[in-house]
TIRO-2110 file (N, C-alpha, C; in Angstrom, 1 decimal):
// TIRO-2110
6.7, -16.1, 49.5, N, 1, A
5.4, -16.0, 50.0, CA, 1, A
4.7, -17.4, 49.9, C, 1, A
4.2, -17.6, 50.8, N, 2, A
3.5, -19.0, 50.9, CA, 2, A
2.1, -18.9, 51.0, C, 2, A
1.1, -19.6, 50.4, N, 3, A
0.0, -19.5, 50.1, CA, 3, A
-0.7, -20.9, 50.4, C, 3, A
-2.2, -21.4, 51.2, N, 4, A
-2.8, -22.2, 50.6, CA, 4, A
-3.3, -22.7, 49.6, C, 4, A
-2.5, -23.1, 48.8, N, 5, A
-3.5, -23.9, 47.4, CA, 5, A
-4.2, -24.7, 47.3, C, 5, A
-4.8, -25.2, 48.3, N, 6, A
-6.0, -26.2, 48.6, CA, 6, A
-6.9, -26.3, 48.0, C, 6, A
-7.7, -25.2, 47.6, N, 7, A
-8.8, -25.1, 46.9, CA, 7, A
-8.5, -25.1, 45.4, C, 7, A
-7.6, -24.3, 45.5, N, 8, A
-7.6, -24.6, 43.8, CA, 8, A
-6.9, -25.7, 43.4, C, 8, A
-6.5, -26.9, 43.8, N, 9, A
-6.2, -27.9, 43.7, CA, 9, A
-7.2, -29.1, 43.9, C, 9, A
-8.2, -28.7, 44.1, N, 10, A
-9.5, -29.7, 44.7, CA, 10, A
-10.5, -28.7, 43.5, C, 10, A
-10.4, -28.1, 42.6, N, 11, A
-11.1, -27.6, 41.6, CA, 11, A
-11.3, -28.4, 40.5, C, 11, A
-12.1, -28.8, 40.0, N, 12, A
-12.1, -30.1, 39.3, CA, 12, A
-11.7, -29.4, 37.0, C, 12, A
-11.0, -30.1, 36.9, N, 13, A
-10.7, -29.7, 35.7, CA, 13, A
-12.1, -29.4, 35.0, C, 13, A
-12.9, -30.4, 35.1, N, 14, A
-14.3, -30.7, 33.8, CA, 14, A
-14.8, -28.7, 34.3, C, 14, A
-14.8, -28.4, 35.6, N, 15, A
-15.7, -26.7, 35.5, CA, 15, A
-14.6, -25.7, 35.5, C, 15, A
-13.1, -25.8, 35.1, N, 16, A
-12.3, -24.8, 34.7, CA, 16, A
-12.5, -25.0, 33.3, C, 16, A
-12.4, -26.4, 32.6, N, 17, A
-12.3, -26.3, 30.8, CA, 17, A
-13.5, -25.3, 30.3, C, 17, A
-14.6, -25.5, 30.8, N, 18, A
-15.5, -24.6, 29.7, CA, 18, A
-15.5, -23.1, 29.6, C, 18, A
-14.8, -22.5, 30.9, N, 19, A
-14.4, -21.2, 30.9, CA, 19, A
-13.2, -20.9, 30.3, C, 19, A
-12.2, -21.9, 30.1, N, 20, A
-11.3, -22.1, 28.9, CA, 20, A
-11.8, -21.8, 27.4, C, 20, A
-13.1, -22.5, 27.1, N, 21, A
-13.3, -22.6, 25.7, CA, 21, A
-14.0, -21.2, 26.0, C, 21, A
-14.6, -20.8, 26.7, N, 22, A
-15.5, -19.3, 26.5, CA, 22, A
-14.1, -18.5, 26.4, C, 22, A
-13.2, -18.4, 27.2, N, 23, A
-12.2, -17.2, 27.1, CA, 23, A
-11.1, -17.0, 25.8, C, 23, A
-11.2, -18.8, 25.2, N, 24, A
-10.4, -18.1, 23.6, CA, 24, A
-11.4, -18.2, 22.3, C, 24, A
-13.0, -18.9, 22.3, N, 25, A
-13.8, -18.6, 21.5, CA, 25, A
-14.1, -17.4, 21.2, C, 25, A
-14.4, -16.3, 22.6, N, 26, A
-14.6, -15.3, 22.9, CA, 26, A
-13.7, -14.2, 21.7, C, 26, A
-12.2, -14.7, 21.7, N, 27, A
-11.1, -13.9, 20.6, CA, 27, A
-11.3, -14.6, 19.6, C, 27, A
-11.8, -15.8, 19.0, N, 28, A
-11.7, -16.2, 17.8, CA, 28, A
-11.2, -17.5, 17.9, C, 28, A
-10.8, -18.2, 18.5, N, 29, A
-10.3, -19.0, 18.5, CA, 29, A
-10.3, -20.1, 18.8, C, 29, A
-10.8, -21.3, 18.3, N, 30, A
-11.4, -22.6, 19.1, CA, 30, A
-11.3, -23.8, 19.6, C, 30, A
-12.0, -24.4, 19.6, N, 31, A
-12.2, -25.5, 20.8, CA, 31, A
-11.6, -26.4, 20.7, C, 31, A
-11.1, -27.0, 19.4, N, 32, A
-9.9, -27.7, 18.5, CA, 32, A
-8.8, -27.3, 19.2, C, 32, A
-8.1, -26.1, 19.3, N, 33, A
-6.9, -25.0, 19.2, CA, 33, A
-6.7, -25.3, 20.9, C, 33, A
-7.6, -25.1, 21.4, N, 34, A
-7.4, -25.2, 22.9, CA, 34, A
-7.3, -26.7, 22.7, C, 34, A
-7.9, -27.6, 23.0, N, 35, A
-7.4, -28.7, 23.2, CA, 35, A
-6.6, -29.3, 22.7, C, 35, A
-5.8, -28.7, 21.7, N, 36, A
-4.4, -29.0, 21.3, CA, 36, A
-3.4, -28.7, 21.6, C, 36, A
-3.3, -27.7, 22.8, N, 37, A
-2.5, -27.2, 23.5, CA, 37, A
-2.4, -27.7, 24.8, C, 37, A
-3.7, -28.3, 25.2, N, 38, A
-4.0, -28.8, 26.3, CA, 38, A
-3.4, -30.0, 26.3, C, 38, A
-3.3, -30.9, 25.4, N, 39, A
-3.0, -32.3, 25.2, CA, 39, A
-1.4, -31.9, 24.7, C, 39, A
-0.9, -31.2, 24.2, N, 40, A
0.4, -30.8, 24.3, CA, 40, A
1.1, -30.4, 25.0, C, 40, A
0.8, -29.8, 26.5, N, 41, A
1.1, -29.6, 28.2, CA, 41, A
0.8, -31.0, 28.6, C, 41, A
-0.4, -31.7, 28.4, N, 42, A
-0.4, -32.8, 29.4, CA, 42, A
-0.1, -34.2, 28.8, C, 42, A
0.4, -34.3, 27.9, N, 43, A
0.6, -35.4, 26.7, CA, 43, A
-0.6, -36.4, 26.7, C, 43, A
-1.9, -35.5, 27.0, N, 44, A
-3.5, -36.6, 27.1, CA, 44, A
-3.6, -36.5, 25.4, C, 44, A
-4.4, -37.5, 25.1, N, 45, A
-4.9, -37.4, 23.7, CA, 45, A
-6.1, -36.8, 24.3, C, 45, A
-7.3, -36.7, 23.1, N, 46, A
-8.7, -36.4, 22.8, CA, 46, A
-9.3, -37.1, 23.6, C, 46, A
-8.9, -38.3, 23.8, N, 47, A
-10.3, -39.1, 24.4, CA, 47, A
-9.5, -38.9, 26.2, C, 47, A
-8.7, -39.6, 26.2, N, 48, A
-7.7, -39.3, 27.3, CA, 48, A
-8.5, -38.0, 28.3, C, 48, A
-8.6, -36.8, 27.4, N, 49, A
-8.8, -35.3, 27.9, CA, 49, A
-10.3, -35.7, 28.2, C, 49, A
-11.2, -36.2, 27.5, N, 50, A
-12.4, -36.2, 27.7, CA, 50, A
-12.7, -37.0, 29.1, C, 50, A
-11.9, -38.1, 29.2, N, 51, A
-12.3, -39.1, 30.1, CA, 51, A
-12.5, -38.4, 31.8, C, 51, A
-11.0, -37.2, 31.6, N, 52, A
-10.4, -36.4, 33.2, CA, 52, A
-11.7, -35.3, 33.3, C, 52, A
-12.3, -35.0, 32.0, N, 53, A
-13.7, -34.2, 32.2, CA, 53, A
-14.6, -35.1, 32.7, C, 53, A
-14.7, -36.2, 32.2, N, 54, A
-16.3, -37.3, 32.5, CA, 54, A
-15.9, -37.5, 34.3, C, 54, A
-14.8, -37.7, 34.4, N, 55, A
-14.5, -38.0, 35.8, CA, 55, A
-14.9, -37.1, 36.6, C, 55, A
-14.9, -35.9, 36.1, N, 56, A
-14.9, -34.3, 36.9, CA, 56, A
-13.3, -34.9, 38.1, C, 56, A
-12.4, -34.9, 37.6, N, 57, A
-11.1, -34.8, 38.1, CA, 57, A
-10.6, -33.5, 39.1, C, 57, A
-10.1, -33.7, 40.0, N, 58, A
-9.9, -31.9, 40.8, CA, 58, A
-8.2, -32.3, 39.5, C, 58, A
-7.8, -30.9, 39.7, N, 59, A
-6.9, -30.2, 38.8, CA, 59, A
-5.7, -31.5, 39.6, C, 59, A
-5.4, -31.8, 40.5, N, 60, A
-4.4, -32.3, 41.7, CA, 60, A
-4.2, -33.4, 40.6, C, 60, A
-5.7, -34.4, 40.3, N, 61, A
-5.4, -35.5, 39.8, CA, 61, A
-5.5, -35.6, 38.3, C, 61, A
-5.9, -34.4, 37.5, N, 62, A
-5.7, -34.0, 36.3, CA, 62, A
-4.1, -33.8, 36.5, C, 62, A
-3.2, -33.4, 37.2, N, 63, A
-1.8, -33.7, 36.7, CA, 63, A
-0.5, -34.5, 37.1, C, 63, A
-1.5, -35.1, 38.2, N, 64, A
-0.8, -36.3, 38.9, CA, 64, A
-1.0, -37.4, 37.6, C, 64, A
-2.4, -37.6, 37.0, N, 65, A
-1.5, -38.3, 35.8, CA, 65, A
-1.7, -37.9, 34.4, C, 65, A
-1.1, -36.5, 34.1, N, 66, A
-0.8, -36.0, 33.3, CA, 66, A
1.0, -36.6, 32.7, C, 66, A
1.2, -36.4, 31.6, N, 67, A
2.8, -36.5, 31.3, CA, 67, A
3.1, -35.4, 30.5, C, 67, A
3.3, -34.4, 31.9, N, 68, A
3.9, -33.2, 30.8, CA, 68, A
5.0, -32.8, 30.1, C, 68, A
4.6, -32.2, 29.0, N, 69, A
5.8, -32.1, 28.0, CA, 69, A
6.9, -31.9, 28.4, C, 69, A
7.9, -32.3, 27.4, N, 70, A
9.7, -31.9, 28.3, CA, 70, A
9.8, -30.5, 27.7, C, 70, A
9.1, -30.0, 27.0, N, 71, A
9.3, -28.3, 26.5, CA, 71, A
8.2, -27.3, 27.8, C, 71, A
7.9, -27.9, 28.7, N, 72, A
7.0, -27.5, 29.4, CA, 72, A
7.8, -26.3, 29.9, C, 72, A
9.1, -26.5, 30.8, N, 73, A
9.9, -25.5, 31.4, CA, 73, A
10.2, -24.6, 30.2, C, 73, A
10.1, -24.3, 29.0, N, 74, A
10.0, -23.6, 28.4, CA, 74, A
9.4, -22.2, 28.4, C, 74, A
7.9, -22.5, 29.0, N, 75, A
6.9, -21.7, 29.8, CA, 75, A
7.1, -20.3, 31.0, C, 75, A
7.7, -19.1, 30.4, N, 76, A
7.7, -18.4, 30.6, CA, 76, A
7.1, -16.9, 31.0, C, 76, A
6.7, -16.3, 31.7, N, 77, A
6.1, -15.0, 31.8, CA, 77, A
5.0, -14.8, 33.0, C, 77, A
4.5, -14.1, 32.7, N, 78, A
3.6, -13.4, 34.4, CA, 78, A
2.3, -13.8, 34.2, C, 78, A
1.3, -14.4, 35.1, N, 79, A
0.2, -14.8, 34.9, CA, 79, A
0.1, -15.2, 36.3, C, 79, A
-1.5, -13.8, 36.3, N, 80, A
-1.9, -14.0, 37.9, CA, 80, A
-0.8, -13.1, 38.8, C, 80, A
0.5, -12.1, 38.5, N, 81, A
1.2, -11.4, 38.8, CA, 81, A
2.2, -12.4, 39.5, C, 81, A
2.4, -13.4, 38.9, N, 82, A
3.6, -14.5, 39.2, CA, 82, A
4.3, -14.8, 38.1, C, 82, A
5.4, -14.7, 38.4, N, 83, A
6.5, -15.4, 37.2, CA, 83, A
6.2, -17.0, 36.9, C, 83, A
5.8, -17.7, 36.3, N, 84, A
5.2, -19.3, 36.4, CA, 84, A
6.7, -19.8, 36.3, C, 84, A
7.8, -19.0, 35.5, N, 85, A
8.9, -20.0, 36.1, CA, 85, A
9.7, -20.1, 37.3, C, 85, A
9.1, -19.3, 38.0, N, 86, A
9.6, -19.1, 39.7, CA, 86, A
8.9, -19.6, 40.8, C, 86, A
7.5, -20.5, 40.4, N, 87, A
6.6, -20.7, 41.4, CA, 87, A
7.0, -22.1, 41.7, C, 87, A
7.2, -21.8, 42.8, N, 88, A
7.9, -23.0, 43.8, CA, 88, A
7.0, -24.0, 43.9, C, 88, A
5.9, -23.9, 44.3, N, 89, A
4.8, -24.8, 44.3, CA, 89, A
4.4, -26.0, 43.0, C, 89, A
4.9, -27.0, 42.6, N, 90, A
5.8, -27.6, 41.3, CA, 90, A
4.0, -27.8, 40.7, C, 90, A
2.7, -28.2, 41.2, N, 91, A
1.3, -28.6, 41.0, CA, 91, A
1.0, -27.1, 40.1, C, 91, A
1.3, -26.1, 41.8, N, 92, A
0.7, -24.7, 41.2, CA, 92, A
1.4, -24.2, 39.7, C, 92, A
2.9, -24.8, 39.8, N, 93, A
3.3, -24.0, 38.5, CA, 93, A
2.4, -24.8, 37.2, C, 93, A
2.2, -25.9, 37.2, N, 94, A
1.4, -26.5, 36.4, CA, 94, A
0.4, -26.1, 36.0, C, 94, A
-0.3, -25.6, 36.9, N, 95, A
-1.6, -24.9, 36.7, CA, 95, A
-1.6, -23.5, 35.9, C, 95, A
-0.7, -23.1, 36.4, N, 96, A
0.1, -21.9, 35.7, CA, 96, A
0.2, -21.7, 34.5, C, 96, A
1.0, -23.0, 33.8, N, 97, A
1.6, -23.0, 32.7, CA, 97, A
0.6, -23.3, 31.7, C, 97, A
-0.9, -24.1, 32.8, N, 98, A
-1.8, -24.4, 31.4, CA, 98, A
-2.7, -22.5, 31.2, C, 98, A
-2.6, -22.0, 32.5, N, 99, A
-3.3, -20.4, 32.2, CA, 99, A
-2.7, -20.0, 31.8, C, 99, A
-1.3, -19.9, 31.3, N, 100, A
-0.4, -19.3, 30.5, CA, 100, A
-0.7, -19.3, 28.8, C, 100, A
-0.9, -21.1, 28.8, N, 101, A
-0.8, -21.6, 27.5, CA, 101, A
-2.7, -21.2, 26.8, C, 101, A
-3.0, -21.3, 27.7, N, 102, A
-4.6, -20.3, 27.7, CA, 102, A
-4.6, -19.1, 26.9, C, 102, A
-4.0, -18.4, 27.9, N, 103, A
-3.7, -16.8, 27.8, CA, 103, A
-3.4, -16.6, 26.3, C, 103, A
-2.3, -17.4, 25.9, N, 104, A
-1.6, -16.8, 24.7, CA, 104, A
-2.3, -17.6, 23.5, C, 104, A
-3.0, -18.7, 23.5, N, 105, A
-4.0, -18.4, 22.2, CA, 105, A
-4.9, -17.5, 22.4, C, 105, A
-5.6, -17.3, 23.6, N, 106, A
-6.7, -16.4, 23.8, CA, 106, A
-6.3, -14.9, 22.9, C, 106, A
-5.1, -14.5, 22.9, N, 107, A
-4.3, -13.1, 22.7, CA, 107, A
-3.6, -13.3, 21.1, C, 107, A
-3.9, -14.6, 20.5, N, 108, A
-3.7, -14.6, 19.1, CA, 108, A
-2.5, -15.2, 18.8, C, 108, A
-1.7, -15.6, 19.6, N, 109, A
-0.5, -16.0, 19.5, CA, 109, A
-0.3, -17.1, 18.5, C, 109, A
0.6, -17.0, 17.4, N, 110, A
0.5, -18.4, 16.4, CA, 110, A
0.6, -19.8, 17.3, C, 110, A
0.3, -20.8, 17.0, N, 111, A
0.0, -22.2, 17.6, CA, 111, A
1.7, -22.7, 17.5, C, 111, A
2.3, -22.7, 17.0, N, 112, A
4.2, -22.9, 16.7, CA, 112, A
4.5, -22.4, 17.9, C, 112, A
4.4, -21.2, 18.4, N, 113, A
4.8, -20.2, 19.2, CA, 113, A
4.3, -21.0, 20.9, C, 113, A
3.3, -20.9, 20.8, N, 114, A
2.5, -21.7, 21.6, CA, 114, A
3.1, -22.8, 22.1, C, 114, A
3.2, -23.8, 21.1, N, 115, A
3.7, -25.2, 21.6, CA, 115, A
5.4, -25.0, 21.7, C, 115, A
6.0, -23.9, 21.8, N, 116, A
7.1, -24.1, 22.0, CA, 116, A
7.7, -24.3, 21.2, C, 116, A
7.6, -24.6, 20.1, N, 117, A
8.3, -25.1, 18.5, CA, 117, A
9.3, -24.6, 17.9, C, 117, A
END
């Protein structure tokens, strides 16, 4: 199945992150926690991460220069009713793997578990 991902690739990271911090604050869990997972998918530091927000970055150029982890293909399971290790689209699966890595602190998951460890 082939899909336009246009738009969600021209989405700018800075207005997906804060719906990030509402959906795992929301379970308990915070804004630290997320961005340590974030910068562990995209090997950004703290300031790094802040800068791709100040830019208002679309998601395209948030991981064009991202350096994603080499445990990234580790990133398994269904999100969005797609396997993220099957999605051919190498950007989309990226995207994927950060709603993935979302998902499972959002759901309590220990942070070890998380980062693949």
């Amino acid at each position: 199945m082939r899909t336009d991902n246009t738009r969600v690739f021209k989405m700018s990271f800075a207005g997906v992150y804060p719906l990030y911090i509402q959906k795992v604050e929301k379970k308990g869990r915070t804004k630290e926690e997320l961005d340590e997972v974030l910068c562990w998918l995209t090997g950004y530091d703290a300031k790094a991460l802040q800068a791709q927000i100040d830019k208002k970055n679309s998601l395209e150029t948030f991981f064009a220069e991202a350096q994603l982890h080499p445990n990234a293909d580790k990133i398994t399971g269904v999100i969005c009713g797609y396997r993220v290790e099957d999605i051919e689209d190498k950007l989309m699966q990226k995207i994927r793997y950060m709603d993935k890595l979302v998902d499972e602190l959002a759901k309590g998951k220990a942070m070890g578990k998380i980062l693949r460890k």
